[in-house]
C-alpha positions, 0 to 999 in steps of 0.5 A, a space after each residue: 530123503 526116503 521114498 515112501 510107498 504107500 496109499 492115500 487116506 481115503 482110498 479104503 479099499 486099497 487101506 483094508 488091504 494093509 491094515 484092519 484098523 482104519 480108526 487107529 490110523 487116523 487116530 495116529 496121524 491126528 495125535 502127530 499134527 496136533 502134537 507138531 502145532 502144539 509143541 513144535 515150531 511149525 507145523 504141516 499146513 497141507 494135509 489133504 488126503 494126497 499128502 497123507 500116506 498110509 505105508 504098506 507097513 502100516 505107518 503113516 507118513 507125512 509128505 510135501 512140507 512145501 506148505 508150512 505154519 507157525 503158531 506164535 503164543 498168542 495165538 497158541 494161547 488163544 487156540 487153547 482156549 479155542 479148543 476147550 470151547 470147541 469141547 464144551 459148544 460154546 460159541 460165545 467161549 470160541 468168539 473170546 478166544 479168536 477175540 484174543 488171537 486177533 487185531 481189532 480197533 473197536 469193542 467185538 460183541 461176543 455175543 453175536 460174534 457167537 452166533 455167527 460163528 454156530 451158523 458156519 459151525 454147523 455148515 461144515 456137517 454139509 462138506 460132502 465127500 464124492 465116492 467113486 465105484 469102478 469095476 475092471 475086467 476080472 470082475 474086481 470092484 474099488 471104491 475110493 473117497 474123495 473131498 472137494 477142495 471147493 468146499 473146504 476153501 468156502 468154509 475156511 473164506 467163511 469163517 474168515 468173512 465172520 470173523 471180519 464182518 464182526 471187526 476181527 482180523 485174524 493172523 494168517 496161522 489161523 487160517 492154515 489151522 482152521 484148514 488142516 482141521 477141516 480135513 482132518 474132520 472129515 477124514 474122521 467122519 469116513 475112517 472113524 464115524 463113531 470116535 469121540 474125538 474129545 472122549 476117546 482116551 487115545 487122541 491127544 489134542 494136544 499140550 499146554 507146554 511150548 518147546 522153545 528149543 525147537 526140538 518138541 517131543 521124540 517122534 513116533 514109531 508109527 510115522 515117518 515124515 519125509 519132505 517131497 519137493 
């Protein structure tokens, strides 16, 4: 075990004091996670803001796996298809592939499914971070960026209501992702706000290949995962 020194994501005051690209930051930490659901057998599934640190090197670094999820091929394929959807707005597209992924006994009206599925889409733009200013007696002022854990919670037991109030049950991985992506949307909108998540050429959502030796791709210079119990 190594111990890891470093800060939180959202302190960015303390972050521009390391590194002077905040952007490529969260790039990097985003492209590690999606790349651990896409091709390694599990993944981190509690990435708030204190299990995220930037590393006084630059790193970034990965701790607390109290917390894990695995994705089964199903599920993986059906998040695939989840994911191009997702590029291309298209709710009806995202309500066939949840369809895919779980259990239901009686025919889904996609249709509805899809709008059901924009109007808590569109909620997530109203997760709003909490800011705080504090000032100390030489006169120096820091700011840090918080998320309300509430929030995130609601819009995860939102779209699980959906998805069951249109007849779906949905395995339990999904709603680890959905939860991890949620945090990661709004460490994007504060660190990154003009990134173009689907355009950008350096973020990698992904592959469609699966690593069933449990071994994945090799790991990235700029991270370090550590496990802290």
């Amino acid at each position: 075990m190594e111990y890891l020194r470093g800060v939180s994501m959202l302190d960015k005051e303390s972050l521009s004091n390391i590194t002077n690209d905040p952007e490529g930051i969260i790039i990097t930490a985003l492209n590690v996670w999606t790349t651990s659901v896409m091709t390694m057998p599990w993944f981190h599934a509690d990435v708030h803001a204190g299990n995220l640190l930037v590393l006084d090197d630059g790193r970034v670094g990965f701790i607390d796996f109290g917390i894990v999820g695995r994705v089964g091929e199903k599920t993986f394929e059906a998040v695939n298809d989840l994911s191009n959807a997702l590029a291309l707005g298209d709710y009806e597209g995202m309500a066939v592939a949840l369809c895919k992924m779980g259990a239901t006994d009686e025919e889904i009206d996609t249709v509805k499914f899809g709008k059901d599925i924009e109007k808590v889409l569109k909620t997530i733009a109203d997760v709003q971070t909490e800011v705080t200013i504090s000032g100390a007696l030489d006169g120096t002022v820091t700011g840090s960026v918080a998320l309300d854990e509430n929030d995130v919670t609601n819009l995860v037991l939102k779209i699980v209501d959906v998805t069951e109030d249109n007849g779906l049950k949905l395995p339990r991985e999904f709603g680890l992702l959905v939860k991890q992506s949620l945090y990661f949307d709004r460490y994007l909108k504060i660190l990154a706000p003009e990134l173009d998540v689907v355009g950008d050429a350096r973020v990698e959502l992904g592959g469609t290949k699966r690593y069933n030796d449990g071994r994945g791709s090799d790991p990235k210079d700029n991270v370090v995962i550590d496990v802290i119990v």
